[in-house]
N, C-alpha and C positions, 0 to 999 in steps of 0.2 A: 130598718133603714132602707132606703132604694139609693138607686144609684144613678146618674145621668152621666154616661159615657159619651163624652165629647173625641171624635176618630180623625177628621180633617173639616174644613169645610168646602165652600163653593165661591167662587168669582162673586164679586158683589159683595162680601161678609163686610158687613156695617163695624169695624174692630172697635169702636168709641161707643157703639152701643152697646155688644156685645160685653163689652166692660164693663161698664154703667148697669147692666144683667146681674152680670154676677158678683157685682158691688151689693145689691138690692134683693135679690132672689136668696143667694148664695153664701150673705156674709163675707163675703170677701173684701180684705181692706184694699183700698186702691192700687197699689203698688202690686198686691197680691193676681189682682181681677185682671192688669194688664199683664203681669208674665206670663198668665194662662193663655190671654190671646196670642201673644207674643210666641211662645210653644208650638199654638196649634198650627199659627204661619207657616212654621219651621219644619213640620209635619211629626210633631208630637200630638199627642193627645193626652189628654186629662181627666178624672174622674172629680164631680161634688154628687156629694152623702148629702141626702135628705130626708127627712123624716118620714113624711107624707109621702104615700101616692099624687096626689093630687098636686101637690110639691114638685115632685121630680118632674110631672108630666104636665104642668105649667112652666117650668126651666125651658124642660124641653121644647115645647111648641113654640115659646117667644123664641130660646134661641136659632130652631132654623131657621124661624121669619126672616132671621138678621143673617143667616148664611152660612151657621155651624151646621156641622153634621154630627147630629147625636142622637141617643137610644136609652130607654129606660132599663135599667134592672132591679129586680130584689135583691137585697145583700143578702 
């Protein structure tokens, strides 16, 4: 499993996309996708588990486009 550690973001973060992400990326049900964004606002941060390398490190790359700040790990 790897990990995409989401820490804050940046001015500009697209929150409707970022949503819409980890609805589709992440399996996240709706409701779920936006408390995460919702959190990260608030200066929480959050963890999604993903299988793949490739996985965690296409998360990642789409979600900074949108304006999160996050990093990959191994679990």
């Amino acid at each position: 499993m790897y990990k995409v550690i989401f820490t804050s973001w940046q001015p500009g973060l697209q929150k409707i996309s970022l949503a819409q992400l980890l609805y589709e990326k992440a399996d996240f049900r709706g409701p779920t996708a936006k408390e995460c964004v919702d959190r990260l606002l608030e200066g929480e941060g959050f963890t999604v588990e993903l299988s793949t390398v490739q996985d965690a490190n296409d998360l990642a790359s789409s979600a900074t486009e949108l304006g999160a700040v996050c990093h990959v790990e191994p679990d």
